[in-house]
C-alpha positions in Angstrom: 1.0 -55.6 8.4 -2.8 -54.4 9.1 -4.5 -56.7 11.6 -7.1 -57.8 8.7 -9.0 -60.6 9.8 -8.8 -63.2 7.2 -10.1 -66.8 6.6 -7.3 -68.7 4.5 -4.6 -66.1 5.7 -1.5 -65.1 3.2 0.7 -67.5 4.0 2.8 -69.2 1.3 1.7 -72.7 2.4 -1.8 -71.4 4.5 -4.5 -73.3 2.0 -2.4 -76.5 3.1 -3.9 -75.6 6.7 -8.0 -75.2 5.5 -9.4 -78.3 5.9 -11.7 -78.2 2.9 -11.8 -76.7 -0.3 -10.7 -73.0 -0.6 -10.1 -70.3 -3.7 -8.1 -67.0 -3.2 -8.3 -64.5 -6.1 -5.3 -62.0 -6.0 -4.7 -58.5 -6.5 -2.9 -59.1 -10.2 -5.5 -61.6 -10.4 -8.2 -58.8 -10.1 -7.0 -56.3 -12.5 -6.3 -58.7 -15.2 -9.6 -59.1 -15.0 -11.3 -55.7 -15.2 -14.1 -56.3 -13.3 -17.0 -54.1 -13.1 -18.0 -55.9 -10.0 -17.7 -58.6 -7.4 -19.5 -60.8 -9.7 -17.2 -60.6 -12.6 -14.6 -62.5 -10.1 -16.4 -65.0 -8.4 -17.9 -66.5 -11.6 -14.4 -67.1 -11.7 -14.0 -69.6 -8.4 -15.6 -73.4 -9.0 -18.4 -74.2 -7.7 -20.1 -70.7 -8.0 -23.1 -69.6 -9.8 -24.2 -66.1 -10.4 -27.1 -65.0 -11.2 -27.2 -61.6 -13.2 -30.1 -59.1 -12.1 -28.6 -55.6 -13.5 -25.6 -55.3 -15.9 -23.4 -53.9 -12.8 -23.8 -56.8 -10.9 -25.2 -54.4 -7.6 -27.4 -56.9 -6.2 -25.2 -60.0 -5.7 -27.3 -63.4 -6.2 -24.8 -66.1 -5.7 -25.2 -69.7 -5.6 -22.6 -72.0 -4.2 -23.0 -76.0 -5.5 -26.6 -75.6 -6.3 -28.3 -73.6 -3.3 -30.6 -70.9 -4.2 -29.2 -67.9 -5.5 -31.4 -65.3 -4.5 -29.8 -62.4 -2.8 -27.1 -64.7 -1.6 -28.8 -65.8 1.5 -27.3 -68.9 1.8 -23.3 -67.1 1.9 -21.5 -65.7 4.1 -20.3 -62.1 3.0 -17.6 -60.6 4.9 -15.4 -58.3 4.2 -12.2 -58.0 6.3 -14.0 -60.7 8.5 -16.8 -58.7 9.7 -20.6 -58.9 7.8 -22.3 -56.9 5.3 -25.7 -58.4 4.7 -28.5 -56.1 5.7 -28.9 -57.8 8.9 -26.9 -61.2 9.2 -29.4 -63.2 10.9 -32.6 -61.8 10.1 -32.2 -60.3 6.8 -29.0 -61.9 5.3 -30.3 -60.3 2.0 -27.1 -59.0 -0.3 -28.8 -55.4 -1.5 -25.4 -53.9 -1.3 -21.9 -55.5 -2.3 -18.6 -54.2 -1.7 -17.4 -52.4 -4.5 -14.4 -54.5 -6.1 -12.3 -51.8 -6.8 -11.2 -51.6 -3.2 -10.4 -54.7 -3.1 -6.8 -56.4 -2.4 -8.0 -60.3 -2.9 -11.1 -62.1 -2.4 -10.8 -65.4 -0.1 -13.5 -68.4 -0.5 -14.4 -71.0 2.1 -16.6 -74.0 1.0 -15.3 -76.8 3.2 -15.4 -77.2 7.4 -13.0 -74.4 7.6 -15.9 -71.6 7.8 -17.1 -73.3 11.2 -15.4 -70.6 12.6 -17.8 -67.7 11.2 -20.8 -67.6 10.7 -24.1 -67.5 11.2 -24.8 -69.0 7.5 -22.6 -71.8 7.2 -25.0 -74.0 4.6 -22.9 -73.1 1.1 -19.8 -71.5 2.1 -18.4 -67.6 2.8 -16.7 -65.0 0.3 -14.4 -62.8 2.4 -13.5 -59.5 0.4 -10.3 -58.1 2.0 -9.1 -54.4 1.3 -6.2 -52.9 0.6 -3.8 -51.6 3.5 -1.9 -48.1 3.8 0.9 -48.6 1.6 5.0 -48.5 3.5 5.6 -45.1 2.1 4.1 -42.6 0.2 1.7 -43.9 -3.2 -1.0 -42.9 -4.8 -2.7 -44.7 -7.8 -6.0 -43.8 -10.1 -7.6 -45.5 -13.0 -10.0 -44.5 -15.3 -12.7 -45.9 -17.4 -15.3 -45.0 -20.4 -16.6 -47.2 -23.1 -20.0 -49.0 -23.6 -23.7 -48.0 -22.6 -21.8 -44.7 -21.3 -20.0 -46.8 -18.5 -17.8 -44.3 -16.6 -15.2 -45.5 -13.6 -13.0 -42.9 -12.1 -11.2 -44.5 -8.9 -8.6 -42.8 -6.8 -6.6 -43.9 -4.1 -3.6 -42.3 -2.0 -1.8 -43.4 1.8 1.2 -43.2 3.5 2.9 -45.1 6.8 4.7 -42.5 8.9 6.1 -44.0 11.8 3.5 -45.5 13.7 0.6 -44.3 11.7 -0.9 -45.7 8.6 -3.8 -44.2 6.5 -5.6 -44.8 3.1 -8.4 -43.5 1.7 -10.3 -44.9 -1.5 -12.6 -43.3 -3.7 -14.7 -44.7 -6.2 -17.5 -43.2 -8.7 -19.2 -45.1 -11.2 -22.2 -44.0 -14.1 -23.6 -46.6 -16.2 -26.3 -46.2 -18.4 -26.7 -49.8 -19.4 -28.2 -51.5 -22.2 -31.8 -51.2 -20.4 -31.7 -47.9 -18.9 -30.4 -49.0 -15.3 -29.0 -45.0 -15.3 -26.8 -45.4 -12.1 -24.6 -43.1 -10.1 -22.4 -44.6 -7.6 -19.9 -43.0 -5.2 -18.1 -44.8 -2.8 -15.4 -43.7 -0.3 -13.3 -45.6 2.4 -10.9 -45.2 4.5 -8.3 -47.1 7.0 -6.5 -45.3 9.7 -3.8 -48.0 11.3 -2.4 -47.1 14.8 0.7 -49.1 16.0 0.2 -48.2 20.0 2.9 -50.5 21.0 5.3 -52.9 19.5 2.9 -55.5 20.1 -0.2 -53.8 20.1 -1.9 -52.5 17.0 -5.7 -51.2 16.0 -6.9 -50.2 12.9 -10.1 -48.1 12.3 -12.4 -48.2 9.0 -14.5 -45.7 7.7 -17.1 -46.2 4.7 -19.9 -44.2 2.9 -21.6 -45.5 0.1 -24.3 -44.3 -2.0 -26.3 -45.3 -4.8 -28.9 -44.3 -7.2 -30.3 -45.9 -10.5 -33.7 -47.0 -12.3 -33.5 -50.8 -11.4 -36.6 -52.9 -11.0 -38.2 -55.5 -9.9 -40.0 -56.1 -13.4 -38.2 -58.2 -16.1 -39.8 -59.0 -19.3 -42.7 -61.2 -20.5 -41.9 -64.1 -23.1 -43.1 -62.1 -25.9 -41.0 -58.7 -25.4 -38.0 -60.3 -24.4 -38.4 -62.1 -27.9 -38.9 -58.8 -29.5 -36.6 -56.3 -27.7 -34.6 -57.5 -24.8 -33.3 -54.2 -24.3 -36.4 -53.0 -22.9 -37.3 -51.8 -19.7 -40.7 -50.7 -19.2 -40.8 -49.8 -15.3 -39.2 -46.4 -16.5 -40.6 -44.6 -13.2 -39.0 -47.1 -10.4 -35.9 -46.1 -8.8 -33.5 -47.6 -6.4 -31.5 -45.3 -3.7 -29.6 -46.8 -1.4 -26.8 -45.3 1.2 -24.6 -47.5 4.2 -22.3 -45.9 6.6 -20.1 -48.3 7.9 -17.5 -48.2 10.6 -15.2 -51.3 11.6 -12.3 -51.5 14.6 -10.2 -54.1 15.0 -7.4 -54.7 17.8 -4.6 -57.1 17.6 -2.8 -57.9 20.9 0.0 -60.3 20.6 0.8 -61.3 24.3 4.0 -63.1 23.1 5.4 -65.0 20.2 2.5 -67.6 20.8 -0.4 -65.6 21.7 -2.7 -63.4 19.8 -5.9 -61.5 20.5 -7.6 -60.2 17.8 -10.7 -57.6 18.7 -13.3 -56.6 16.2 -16.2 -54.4 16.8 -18.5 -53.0 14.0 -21.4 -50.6 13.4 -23.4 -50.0 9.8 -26.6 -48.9 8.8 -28.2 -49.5 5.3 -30.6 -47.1 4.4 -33.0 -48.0 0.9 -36.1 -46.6 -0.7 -37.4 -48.3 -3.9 -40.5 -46.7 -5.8 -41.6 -49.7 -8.0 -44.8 -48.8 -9.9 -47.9 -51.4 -9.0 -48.7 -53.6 -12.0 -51.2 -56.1 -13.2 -50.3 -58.8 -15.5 -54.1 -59.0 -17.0 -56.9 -55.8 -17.5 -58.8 -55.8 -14.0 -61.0 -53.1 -15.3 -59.4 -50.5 -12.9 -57.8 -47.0 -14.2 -54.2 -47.8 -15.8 -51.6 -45.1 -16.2 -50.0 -46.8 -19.1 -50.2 -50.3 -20.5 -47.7 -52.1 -22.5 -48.2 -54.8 -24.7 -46.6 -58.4 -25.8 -44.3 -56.3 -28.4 -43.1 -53.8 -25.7 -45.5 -50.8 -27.3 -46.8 -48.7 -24.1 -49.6 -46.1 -24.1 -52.3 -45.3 -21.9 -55.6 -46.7 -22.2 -57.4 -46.8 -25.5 -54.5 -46.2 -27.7 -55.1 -47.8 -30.6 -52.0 -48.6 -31.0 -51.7 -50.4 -28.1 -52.9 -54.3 -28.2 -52.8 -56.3 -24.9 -53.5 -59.6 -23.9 -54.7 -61.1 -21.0 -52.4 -64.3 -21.2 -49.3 -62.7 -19.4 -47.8 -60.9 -22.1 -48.7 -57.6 -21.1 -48.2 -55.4 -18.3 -50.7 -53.2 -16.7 -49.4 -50.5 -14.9 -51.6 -48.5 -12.5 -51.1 -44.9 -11.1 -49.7 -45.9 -7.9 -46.5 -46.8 -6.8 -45.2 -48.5 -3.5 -42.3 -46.8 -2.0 -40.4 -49.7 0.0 -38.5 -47.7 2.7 -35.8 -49.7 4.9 -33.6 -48.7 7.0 -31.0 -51.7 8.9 -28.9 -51.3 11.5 -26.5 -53.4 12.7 -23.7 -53.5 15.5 -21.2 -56.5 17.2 -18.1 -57.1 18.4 -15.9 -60.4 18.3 -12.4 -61.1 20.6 -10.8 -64.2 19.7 -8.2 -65.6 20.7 -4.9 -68.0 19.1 -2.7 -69.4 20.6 -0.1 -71.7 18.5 1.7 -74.2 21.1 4.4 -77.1 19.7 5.9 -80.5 21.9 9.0 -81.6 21.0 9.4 -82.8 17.3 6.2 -84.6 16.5 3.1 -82.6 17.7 2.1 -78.8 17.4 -1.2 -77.1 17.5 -3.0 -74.2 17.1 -6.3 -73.2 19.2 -8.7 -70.5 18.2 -11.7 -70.0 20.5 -14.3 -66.7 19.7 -17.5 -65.4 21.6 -19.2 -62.9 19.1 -22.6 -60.3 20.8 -24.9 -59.1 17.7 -27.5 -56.3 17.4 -29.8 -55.6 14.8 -32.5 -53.5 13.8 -34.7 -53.3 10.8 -37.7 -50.5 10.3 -39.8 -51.6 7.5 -42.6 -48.9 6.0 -44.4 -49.0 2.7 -45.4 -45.7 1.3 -48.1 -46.1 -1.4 -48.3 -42.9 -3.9 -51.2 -41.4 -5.7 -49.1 -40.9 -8.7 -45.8 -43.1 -10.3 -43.0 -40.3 -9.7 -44.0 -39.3 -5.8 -41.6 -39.5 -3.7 -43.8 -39.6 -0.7 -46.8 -41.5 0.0 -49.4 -42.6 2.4 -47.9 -45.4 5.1 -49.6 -48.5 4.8 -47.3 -51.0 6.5 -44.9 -50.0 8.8 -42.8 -52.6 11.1 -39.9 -53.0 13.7 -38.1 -55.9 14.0 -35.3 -56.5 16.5 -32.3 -59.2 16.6 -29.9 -60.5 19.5 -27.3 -62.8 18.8 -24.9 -64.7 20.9 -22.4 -67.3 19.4 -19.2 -68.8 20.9 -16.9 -71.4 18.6 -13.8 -73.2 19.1 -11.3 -74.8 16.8 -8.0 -76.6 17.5 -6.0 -77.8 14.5 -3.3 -80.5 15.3 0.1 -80.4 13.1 1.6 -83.6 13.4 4.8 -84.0 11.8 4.4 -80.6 9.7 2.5 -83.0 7.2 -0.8 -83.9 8.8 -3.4 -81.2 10.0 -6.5 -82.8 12.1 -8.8 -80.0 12.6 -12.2 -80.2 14.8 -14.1 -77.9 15.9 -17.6 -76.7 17.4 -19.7 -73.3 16.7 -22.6 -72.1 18.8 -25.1 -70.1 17.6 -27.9 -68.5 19.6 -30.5 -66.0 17.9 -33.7 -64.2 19.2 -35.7 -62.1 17.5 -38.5 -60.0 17.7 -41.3 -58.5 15.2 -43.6 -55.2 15.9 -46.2 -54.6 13.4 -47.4 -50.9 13.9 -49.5 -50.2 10.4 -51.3 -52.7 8.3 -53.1 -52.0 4.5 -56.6 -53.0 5.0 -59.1 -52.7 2.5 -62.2 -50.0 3.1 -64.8 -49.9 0.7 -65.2 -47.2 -1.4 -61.1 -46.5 -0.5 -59.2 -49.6 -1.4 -56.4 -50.2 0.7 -55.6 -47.7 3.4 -52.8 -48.1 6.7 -54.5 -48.9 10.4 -52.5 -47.9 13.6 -52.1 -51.4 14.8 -49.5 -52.7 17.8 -49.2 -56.4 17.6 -45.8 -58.5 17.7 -44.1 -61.8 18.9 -40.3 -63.2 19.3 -39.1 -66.4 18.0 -35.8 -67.9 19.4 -33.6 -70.3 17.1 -30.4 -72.0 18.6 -28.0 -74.7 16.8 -25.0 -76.3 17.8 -22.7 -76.2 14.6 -19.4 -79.0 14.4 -17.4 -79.6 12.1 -14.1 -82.0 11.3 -10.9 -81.4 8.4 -8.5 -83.2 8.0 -5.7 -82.3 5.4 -2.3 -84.5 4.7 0.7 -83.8 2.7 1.6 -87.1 2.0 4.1 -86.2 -0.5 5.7 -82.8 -0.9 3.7 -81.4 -3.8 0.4 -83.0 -3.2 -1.7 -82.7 0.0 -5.6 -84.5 0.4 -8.1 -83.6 2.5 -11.6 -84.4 3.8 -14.5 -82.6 6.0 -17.8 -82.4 7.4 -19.6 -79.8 9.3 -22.8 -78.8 10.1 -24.6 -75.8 7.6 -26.7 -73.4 10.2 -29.0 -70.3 8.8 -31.6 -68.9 11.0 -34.7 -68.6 9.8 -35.4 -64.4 8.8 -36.9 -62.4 11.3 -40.1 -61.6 9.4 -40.5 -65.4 8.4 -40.4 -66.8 12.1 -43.0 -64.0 13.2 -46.4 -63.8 11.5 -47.7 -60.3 11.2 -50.2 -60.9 13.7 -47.4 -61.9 16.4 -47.7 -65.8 16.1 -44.5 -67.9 16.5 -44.7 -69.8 13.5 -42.0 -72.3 14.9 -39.8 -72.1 12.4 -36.7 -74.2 12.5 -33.4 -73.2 11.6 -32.0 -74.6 8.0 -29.5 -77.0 8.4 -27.2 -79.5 6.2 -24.5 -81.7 6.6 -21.9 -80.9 4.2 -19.0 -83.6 3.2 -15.9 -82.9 1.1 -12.9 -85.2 0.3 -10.4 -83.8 -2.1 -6.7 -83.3 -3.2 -4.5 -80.0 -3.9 -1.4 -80.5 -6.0 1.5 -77.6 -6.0 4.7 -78.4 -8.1 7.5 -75.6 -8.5 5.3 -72.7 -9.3 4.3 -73.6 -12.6 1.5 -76.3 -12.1 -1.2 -75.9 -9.2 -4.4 -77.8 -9.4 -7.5 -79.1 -6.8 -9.8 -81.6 -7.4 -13.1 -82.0 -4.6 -16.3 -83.8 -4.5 -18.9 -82.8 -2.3 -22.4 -83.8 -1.1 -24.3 -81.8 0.8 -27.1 -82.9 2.3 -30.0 -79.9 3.3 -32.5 -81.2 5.4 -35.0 -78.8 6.4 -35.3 -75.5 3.9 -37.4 -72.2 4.3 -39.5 -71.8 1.6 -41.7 -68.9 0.5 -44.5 -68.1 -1.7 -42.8 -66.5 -4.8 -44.6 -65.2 -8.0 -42.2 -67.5 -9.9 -43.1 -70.9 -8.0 -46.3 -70.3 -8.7 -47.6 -68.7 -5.1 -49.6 -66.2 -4.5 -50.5 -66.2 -1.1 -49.3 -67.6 2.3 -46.5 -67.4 4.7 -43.0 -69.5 5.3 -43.2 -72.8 6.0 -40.5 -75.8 6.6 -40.1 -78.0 3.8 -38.4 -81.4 3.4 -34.2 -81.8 2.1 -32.8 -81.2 -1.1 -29.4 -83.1 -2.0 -26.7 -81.9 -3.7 -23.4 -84.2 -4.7 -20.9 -83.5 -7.7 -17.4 -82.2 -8.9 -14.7 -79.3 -8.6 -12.0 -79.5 -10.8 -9.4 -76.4 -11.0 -5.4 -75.7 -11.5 -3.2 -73.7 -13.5 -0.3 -74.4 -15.5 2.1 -71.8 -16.7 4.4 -73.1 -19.9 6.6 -70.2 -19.3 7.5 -71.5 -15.8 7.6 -75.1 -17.3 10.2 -74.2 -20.0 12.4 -72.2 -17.6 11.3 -68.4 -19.3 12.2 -65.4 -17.3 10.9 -62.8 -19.4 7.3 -64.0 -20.1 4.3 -66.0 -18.4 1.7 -67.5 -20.1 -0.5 -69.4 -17.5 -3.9 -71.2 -18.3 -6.2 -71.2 -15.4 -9.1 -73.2 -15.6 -12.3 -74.5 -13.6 -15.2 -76.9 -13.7 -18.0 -77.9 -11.7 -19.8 -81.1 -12.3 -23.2 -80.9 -10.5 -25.2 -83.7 -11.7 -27.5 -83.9 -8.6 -29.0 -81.1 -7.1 -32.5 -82.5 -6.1 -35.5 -81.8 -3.5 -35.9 -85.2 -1.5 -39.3 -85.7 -0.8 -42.4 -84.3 -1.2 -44.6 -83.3 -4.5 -41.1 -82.4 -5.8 -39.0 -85.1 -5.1 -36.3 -86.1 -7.5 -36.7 -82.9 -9.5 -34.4 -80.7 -10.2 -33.6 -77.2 -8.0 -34.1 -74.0 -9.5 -31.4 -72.1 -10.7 -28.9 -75.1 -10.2 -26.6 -75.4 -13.3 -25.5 -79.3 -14.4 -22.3 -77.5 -16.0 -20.1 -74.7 -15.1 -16.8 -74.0 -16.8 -14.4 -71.0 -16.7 -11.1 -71.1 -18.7 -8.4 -68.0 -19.2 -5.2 -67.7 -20.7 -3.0 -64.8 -19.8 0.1 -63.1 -21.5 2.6 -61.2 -19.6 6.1 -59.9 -20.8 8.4 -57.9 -19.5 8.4 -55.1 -21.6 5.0 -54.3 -20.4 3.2 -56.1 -22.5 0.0 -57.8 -21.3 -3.2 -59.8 -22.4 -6.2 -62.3 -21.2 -8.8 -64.1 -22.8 -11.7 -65.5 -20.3 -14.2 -68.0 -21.3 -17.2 -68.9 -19.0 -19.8 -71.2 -19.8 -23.0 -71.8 -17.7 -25.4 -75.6 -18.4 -29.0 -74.7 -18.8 -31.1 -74.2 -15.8 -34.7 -74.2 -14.4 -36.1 -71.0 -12.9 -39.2 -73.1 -10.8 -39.6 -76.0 -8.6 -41.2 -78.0 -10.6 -38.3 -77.8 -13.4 -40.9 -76.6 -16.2 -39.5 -76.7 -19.5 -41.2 -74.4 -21.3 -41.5 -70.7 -21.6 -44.6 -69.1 -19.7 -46.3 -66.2 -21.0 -45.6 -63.9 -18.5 -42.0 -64.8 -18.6 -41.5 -66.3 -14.8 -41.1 -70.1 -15.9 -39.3 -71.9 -18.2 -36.1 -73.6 -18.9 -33.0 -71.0 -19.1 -30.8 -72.0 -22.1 -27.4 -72.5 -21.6 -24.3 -69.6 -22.5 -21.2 -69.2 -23.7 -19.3 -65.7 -23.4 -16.3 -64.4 -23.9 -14.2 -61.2 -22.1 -11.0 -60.2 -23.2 -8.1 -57.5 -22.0 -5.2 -55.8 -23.7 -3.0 -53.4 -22.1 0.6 -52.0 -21.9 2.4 -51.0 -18.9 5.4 -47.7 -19.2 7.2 -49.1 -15.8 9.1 -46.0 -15.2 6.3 -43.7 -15.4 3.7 -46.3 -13.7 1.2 -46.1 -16.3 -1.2 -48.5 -18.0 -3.2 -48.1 -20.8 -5.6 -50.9 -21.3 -8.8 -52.1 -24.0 -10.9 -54.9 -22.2 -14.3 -56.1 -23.8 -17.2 -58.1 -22.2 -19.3 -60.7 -23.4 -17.6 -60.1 -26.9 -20.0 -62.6 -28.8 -22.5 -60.6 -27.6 -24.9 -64.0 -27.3 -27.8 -62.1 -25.0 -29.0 -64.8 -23.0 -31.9 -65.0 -19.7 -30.0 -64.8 -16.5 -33.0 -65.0 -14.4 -36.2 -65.1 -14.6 -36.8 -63.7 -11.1 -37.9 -61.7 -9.3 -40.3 -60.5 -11.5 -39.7 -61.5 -15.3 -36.7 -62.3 -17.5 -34.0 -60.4 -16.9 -31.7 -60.2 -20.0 -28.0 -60.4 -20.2 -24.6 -60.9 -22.6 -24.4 -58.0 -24.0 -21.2 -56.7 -25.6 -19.6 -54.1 -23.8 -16.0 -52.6 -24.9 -14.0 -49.9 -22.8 -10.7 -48.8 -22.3 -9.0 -47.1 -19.4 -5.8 -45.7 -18.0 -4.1 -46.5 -14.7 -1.2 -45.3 -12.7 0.5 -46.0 -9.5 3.0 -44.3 -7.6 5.9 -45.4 -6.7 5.7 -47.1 -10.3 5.1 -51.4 -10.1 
């Protein structure tokens, strides 16, 4: 087996050992499915919200039990136990996800059980594990086309001989998209598994990826969303991005009760983004192009052309700012397990981890005399620099094989530093033009993290369990650091976070877990955003928010109920029931957070026979939500506030599997009610989604399933 570090662990009975509430999604689980991305599946896990952006789901915004969505800041995202955030402490921003279609399973930690990993442990993490070298010899492909020109070719192909392992994965994907997103994706991985001893194995991972599309910022005003929500008038930004990544990871097993597991990683994440600078009323200054409440663009004076001031319209001058980032990180992690057992009553198992972080992140903005340059005039240019040491310990007790008492204690330690070396300042007669400046500060954060689970089997198909622990998230490098070098004495975001819950397992036909939680958030980052209704100022600490409900989930096959060995037909369902999610305190207090659905619902049925017959039928359904503070009801003008209604939708897959030849051919449609609703309204307007997609694809594996 590859020495993949893993959170819940593949054990038949290992989610009886998290103390908390914990989701894994499987490999059949995921091609059932036909995702087109990590965000098709964990809409699929309770207690998740995400929020669409593009129709590929490439920037991940997810929300776990009410926290803010945006760019998942408040998750930790692993994959194979090691981060992939842009930097982890001081950028945890989710600008690149891993591509699902590498993907083996996908673990989900809400409970005390992440006290182990870190550093944001506020909502919960989302471990995406990848697939191993196959035993023997197997290849496998699949292929897509269907919708908006959406185009997935994926090939995959290892081997184990002897001692050596290898895989390599790789992945292309076009999409047009409903709004002209116009991507091209390629991915390519690789896994290179050593056995050195009979006790000693490492395991090396390689990864390129690179992507390029015409996403943007800019969603749509009230008024053009009403009239065409298939517009997308920022048709001169674009979006490149490229990360190399490279992961080790050393198991030791010193004997049958003592493991060492190493991990050491290195990435960089390298992304340019021309967005085209835009007014949202006439300043009297020299547009390119202007486009009006109906979506109409021209340049000035058409007369066909007829903009409003009121935030309808969008003014778009001749400039663009090329935002050009590059992020580097490095660490490495030993920890260390060691199971122990007393006669009859007592066992344990200890886990104690020291982790050493480094990261970089070069900040420039180019500004361009015209909207399709590629290069451009530095006006801000910055370095910002990241050290992290953390240590944690965790000893879970096994007392009679039925009850698990699991404490433990994380220690997080983060400094970081900010170098300003160009600043736009505005010249008269010039506008806004970079100054060579050299000004910077550092900013330390620290926070002692412990947590408690306790899980019981009292009987043998039902197991309860409770937990607390401590939620940590530093604040971001450029938040604790004004440009001019001040410490802004920032302090890290923290929560408590309670659970108490029950898991249910009988034969194999009926699983089900029920949890409540309330987490309470005490001391939140907040900046200025366009959609709050800021325009000016830096981070500041802010009161609590408190968050309490409901997650309901199980499955029931009838097929496994009536004794059937030649069918399945399970019913998986999940619900959250968030009814408060509230800032405490404040000009807000009692109101309602943004982006922080009452209701969320996911229900499938699936069909399987044995003559290779398959089918699924997914329904997901998402409560209104608020896209502001202040929980404003109605529609704004320029599209940033406003309630977001409530949406049903509807994805469905057919397929038919020749076992002997190890092909699938398959027919899989998304959003088929094609009900177009507002994901989000940030970060810059509405951006639209639902709408129907249809494709249908051929896969095959060798040696045949």
């Amino acid at each position: 087996m590859t020495p993949t570090v893993e959170v819940v662990g593949r054990a038949p009975r290992a989610l009886e050992h998290i103390p908390g509430t914990a989701q894994l999604v499987r490999k059949e689980d995921l091609r059932q499915l036909a995702p087109q991305s990590g965000a098709d599946v964990l809409r699929t896990v309770p207690g998740l919200n995400v929020i669409g952006e593009d129709p590929m789901g490439l920037r991940l915004n997810l929300g776990i039990r009410g926290l803010d969505p945006n760019r998942s800041r408040k998750v930790l995202i692993l994959e194979d136990g090691m981060p992939v955030s842009l930097n982890p402490y001081g950028a945890p921003e989710m600008y690149y996800t891993p591509p699902i279609e590498r993907m083996e399973r996908i673990e989900v930690v809400k409970g005390s059980g992440q006290v182990l990993w870190g550093p944001q442990t506020i909502g919960g993490l989302v471990n995406f594990i990848t697939r191993d070298p196959p035993p023997r010899f197997g290849a496998e492909a699949d292929i897509r086309y269907g919708s908006f020109n959406y185009l997935l070719a994926r090939a995959g192909v290892g081997a184990t001989h002897g001692p050596v392992g290898w895989r390599l994965d790789l992945i292309h994907r076009r999409f047009d998209g409903p709004r002209a997103l116009n991507l091209a994706l390629t991915d390519l991985g690789g896994k290179l598994r050593l056995r050195l001893t009979s006790s000693s194995t490492l395991i090396l991972k390689l990864a390129l990826y690179d992507e390029g599309s015409a996403a943007t910022y800019l969603g749509l005003t009230t008024p053009q969303y009403q009239t065409d929500p298939t517009l997308n008038l920022a048709t001169h930004d674009r979006f490149e991005i490229r990360r190399y990544a490279l992961g080790l990871t050393h198991q030791h097993l010193f004997g049958p009760r003592l493991l060492l597991q190493t991990s050491a990683y290195a990435y960089q994440t390298e992304r340019a983004w021309r967005r085209q600078i835009f007014d949202r009323a006439d300043r009297g200054l020299a547009y390119e192009r202007i486009c009006d409440a109906t979506g109409r663009c021209g340049p000035p004076g058409d007369a066909g052309i007829l903009p409003d001031d009121t935030g309808g319209s969008i003014f778009f001058r001749p400039e663009a700012a090329i935002r050009d980032r590059i992020y580097g990180v490095a660490g490495v992690e030993p920890r260390l397990t060691w199971s122990w057992s007393a006669p009859r009553v007592l066992s344990g198992e200890l886990t104690a981890l020291w982790r050493f972080h480094y990261e970089r992140a070069r900040d420039q903005v180019r500004v361009t005399s015209f909207p399709t340059a590629r290069a451009g005039d530095i006006h801000d240019d910055e370095v910002r620099d990241g050290y992290a040491v953390a240590a944690a310990v965790q000893h879970r007790f096994i007392l009679w094989d039925r009850l698990f008492i699991t404490p433990g204690l994380r220690l997080e330690t983060f400094w970081s530093s900010r170098t300003v070396l160009r600043v736009a300042e505005s010249v008269p007669g010039r506008g806004l033009v970079g100054r060579d400046v050299e000004q910077g500060g550092s900013a330390f954060s620290w926070a002692l993290i412990p947590g408690l689970g306790i899980s019981a089997r009292v009987l043998e198909p039902l197991t309860l369990f409770g937990g607390v622990h401590r939620g940590y998230a530093p604040p971001r490098s450029r938040d604790a650091v004004s440009p001019t070098g001040q410490n802004l004495q920032l302090d890290p975001e923290l929560s408590w976070n309670f659970e108490l819950g029950a898991r249910l397992q009988l034969a194999r036909w009926l699983n089900g877990e029920a949890a409540g939680f309330l987490l309470e958030f005490e001391n939140q980052i907040i900046p200025p955003s366009e959609a709050g209704g800021a325009v000016s100022g830096g981070m500041f600490n802010t009161g609590h928010s408190r968050h309490a409900g409901l997650e309901l989930s199980g499955t029931f096959d009838l097929a496994g109920a009536l004794g059937a060995r030649s069918f399945a037909l399970p019913l998986n369902a999940n619900y959250t029931y968030l009814p408060l999610a509230i800032a405490v305190g404040g000009p807000f207090d009692g109101v309602r957070l943004p982006y922080a659905p009452e209701h969320l619902l996911y229900a499938q049925v699936r069909f399987a026979h044995a003559v290779g017959i398959s089918a699924q039928v997914g329904l997901t359904y998402v409560s209104a939500q608020f896209a502001d503070k202040g929980a404003t009801p109605t529609p704004s003008a320029d599209g940033l506030v406003g309630e977001l209604p409530g949406y049903l939708l509807l994805d469905a897959r057919i397929g038919y599997t020749l076992a002997r030849l190890g092909l699938t051919a398959y027919l899989a449609g998304k959003n088929l009610t094609n009900q177009v609703y507002i994901a989000s309204r940030a970060p810059a307007g509405i951006q639209p989604a639902g709408f129907l997609q249809l494709f249908g694809g051929l896969e095959w594996q060798l040696p045949s399933r």
